[in-house]
N, C-alpha and C positions, 0 to 999 in steps of 0.2 A: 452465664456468659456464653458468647458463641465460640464454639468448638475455634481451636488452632488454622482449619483451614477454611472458615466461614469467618472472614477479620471485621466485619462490621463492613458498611457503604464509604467510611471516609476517605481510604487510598482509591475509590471510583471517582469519586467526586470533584471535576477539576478545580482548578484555582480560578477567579474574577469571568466565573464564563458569565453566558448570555444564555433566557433559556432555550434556546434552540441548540444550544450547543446543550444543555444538561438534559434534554429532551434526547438527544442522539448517545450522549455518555451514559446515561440510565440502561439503556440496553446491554450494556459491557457489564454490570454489576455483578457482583458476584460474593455480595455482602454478607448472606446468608441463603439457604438452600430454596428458598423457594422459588426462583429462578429456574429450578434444575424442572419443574412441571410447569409452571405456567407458559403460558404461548410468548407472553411479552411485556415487558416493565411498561405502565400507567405514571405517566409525570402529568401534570397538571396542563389547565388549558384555560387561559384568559388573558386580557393584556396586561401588560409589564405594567401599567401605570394605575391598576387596580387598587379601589381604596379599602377594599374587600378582601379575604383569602376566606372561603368554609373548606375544611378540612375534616373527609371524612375517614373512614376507618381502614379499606382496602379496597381494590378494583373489586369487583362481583366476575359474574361469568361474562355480559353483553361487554363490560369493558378492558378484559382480557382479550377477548376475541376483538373487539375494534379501537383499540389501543389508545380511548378518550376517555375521560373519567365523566361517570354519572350520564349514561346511555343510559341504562336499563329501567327496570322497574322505579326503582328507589330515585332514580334521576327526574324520571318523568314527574313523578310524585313531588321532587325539589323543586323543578321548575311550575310548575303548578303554584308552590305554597310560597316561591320567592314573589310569584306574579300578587298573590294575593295578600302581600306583604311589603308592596310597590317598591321592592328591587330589581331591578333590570340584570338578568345572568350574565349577557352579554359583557356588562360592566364590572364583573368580579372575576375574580382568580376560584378554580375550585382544584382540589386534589384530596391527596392521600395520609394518611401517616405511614403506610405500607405502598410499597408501589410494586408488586406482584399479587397473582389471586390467590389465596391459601383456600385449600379445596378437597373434600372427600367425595370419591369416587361410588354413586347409589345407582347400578347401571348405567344407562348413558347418560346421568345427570352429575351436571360438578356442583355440588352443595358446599356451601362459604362456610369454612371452619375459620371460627375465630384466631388469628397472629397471637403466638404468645410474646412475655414481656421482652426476651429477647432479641425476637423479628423485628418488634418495633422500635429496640433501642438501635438496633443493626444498622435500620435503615434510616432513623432520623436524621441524617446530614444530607441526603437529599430533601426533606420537609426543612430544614436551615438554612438550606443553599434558596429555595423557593424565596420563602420569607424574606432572606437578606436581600434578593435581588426585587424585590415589589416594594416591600417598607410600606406594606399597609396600615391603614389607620385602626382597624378593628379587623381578628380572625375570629371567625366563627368557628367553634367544634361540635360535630356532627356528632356525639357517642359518645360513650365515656374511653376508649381507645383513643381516640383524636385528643378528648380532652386530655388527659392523663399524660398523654407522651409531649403533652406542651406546660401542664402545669401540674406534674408529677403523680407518682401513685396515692397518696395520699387524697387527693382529688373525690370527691362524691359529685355525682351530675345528681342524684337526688338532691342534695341538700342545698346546691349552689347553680343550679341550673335556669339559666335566663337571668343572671347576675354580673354584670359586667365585673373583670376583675384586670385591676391593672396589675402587667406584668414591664416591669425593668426594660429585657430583651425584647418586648413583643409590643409594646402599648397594651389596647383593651382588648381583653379575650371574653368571650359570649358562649357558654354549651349550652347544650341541648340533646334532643335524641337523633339518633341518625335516621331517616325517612323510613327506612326497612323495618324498625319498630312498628312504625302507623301501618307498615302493612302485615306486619305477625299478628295483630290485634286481633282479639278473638270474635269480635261483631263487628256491624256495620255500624251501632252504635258508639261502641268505643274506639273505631277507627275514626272516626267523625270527631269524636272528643280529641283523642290525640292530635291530632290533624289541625284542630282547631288553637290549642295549645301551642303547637308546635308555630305556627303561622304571628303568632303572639310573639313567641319567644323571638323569630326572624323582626317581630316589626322593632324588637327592642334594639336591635343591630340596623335598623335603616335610622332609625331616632338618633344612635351614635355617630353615624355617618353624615346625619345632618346638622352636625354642631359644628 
């Protein structure tokens, strides 16, 4: 649980806002600590009327510094794999399950230290508040962090991964690996393969999208 004076995202999070106004109230958070280093809280960015939401794991370094989710490496690398997956970005919601950058210090470089399970439960009413106000048709999870904090720890993205699964609260939910994967891959070989997979697993979410 989080500590007494880390009470979770829910007293941030207004009541019937708009996201522009949870876009502006995000910055107030003060949910859990990782606020206290990062530059700046990462809310999501697409229109309100999205039949889409992917949700990935935490802002990085480029999207801390320019306060948009999926700038950086791993973004370029999405928008790449949505292109070749005939999803239009423009036309989907993308965000976070975290909306601060959790981050170890390797001299002047900030290296992405995985949210533990409490970060991410902290901050889940800003990923609820998202969701309730789009009512998309299908969310995409990016990682098993995204998936997990939407269809609980129990969750394996090995075993169920590129499987639609209806949820109650959510309609259909779709995981997969988060982009940053394809690019840890040890060759160009299996960055290829991953990459290829991965673009697969996206086409099964535009297939939903077209029913």
């Amino acid at each position: 649980m989080m500590p007494a004076r880390f009470p979770g995202a829910a007293q941030f999070v207004p009541q019937h806002p708009s996201l522009g106004v949870l876009r502006d109230a995000v910055q107030l958070c003060r949910g859990c600590d990782l606020y206290l280093h990062a530059t700046q809280a990462v809310l999501g960015e697409g229109p309100r009327q999205a039949d889409l939401i992917l949700v990935g794991e935490q802002p990085g370094n480029e999207e801390d510094l320019q306060g948009r989710p999926f700038v950086g490496p791993a973004g370029h690398l999405l928008d790449r794999a949505l292109a070749e997956a005939g999803i239009d970005r423009a036309r989907i919601y993308v965000t976070n399950a975290v909306k601060h950058f959790k981050f170890e210090e390797r001299g002047k470089r900030r290296i992405h230290k995985k949210p533990s399970l409490a970060e991410v439960r902290a901050c889940e009413p800003w990923l609820q508040a998202e969701i309730a106000l789009i009512h998309p048709a299908v969310i995409g999870c990016l990682g098993a962090t995204a998936a997990q904090a939407l269809l609980g720890n129990a969750f394996r993205l090995t075993q169920d991964r590129g499987r639609p699964i209806a949820v109650p609260s959510f309609g259909l939910v779709v995981a997969t690996i988060h982009p940053s994967a394809i690019l840890r891959a040890p060759d160009a070989d299996q960055r290829h393969a991953e990459h290829r997979r991965f673009v697969s697993d996206l086409r099964v979410i535009r297939q939903l999208l077209a029913r």
